[in-house]
N, C-alpha and C positions, 0 to 999 in steps of 0.2 A: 291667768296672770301673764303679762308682757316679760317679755325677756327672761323666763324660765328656761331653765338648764334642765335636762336631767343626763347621768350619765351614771359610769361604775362606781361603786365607793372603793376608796382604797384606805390602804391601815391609815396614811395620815389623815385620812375626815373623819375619825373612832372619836377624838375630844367633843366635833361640832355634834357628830350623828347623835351619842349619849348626851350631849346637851339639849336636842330638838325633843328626844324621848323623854328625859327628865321634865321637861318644860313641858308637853303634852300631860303627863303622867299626873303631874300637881295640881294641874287643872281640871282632874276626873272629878266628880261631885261623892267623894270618897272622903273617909274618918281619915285625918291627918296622917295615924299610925299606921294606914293600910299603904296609903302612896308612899311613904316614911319605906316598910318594907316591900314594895315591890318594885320602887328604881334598880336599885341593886339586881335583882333578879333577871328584867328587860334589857338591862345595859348590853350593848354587843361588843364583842371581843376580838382580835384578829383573828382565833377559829372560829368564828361567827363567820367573819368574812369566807373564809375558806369551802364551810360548809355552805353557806346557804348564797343566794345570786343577790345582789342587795345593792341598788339604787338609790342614789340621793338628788334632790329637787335642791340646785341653786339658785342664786337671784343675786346676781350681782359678785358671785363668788364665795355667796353666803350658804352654808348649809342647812334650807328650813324647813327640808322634809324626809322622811328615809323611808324606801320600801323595802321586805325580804321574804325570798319566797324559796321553797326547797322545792329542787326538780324532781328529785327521785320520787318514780310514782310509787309511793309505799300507801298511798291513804285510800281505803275504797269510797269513791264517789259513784253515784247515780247512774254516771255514764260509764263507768271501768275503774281501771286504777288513773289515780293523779296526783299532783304534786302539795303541796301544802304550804297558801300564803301565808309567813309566819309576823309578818308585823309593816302597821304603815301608821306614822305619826307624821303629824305636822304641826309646826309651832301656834301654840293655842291665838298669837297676835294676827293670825294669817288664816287662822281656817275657814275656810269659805266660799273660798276666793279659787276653787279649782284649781290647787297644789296637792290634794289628795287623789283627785280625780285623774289629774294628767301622769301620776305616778303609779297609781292603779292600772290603767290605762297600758302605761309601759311597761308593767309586767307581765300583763295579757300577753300585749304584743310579742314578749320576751320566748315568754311560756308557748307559745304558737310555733314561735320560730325552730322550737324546740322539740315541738310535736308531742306538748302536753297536752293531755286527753282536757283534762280538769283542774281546778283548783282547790281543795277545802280553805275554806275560810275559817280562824276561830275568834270570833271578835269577843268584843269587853264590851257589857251594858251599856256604853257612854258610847259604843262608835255602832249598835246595833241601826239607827236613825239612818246612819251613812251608807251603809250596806244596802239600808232597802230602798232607799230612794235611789241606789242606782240598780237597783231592780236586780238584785241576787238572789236566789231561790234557797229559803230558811230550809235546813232538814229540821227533821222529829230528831231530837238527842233523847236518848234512855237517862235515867235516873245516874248513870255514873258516866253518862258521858258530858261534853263541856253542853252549858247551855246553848249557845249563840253560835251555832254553826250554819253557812251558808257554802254554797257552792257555786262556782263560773263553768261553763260547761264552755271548753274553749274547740274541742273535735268534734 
């Protein structure tokens, strides 16, 4: 997409960012009542900001995508310890269109800069599609772990 922004979020993009996630989240091919209860729970917070590194895609000054990823290497991946991509939406009128990509993308780049080993990914059925087609490598999850985990192997 042309004239895409991406940069830091700060406390004042928390209305747009939980409205790009809201707008994604509605959109899942989910029971009304499920997306009903899990906006609330997604919604990020000013310690959301705090804790985690978390970018936003604009377009024109508009906020129409969010990513966030925690650096601390607390997760064991494949290759060592790494960090954990904790969420990437983008507005459902727009997705396609390589704004998830290009935010992805920048958190890699972030994550490197940082001299993170890895990434865990934990994705949601509806964004499994997105993860493989840009060629993330699925783990084996156990019976109590999430299903849809993928990892970026960035060292």
């Amino acid at each position: 997409m042309k004239n895409l922004t991406i940069r830091s979020a700060t406390p004042s993009d928390l209305d747009k960012i939980n409205l790009v996630i809201e707008s994604a989240v509605l959109n899942w091919p989910l029971p009304n009542r499920v997306k009903r209860l899990a906006v609330p729970v997604l919604r990020y917070t000013e310690t959301d900001l705090d804790f985690f590194e978390t970018l936003v895609a604009t377009f024109k000054d508009e906020v129409i995508g969010v990513a966030a990823w925690d650096a601390a290497p607390a997760q064991s991946l494949p290759n060592g310890q790494g960090g954990l991509f904790h969420g990437l939406y983008v507005l459902p009128l727009i997705q396609g269109q390589g704004v998830g990509e290009a935010l992805m993308e920048a958190v890699f780049s972030d994550a490197r800069a940082l001299k993170t080993r890895g990434l865990l990914i934990k994705a949601q059925r509806v964004s499994r599609n997105f993860f493989e087609h840009h060629r993330m490598q699925p783990l084996a999850a156990n019976d109590n772990e999430f299903p849809w985990q993928y990892w970026k192997r960035l060292a």
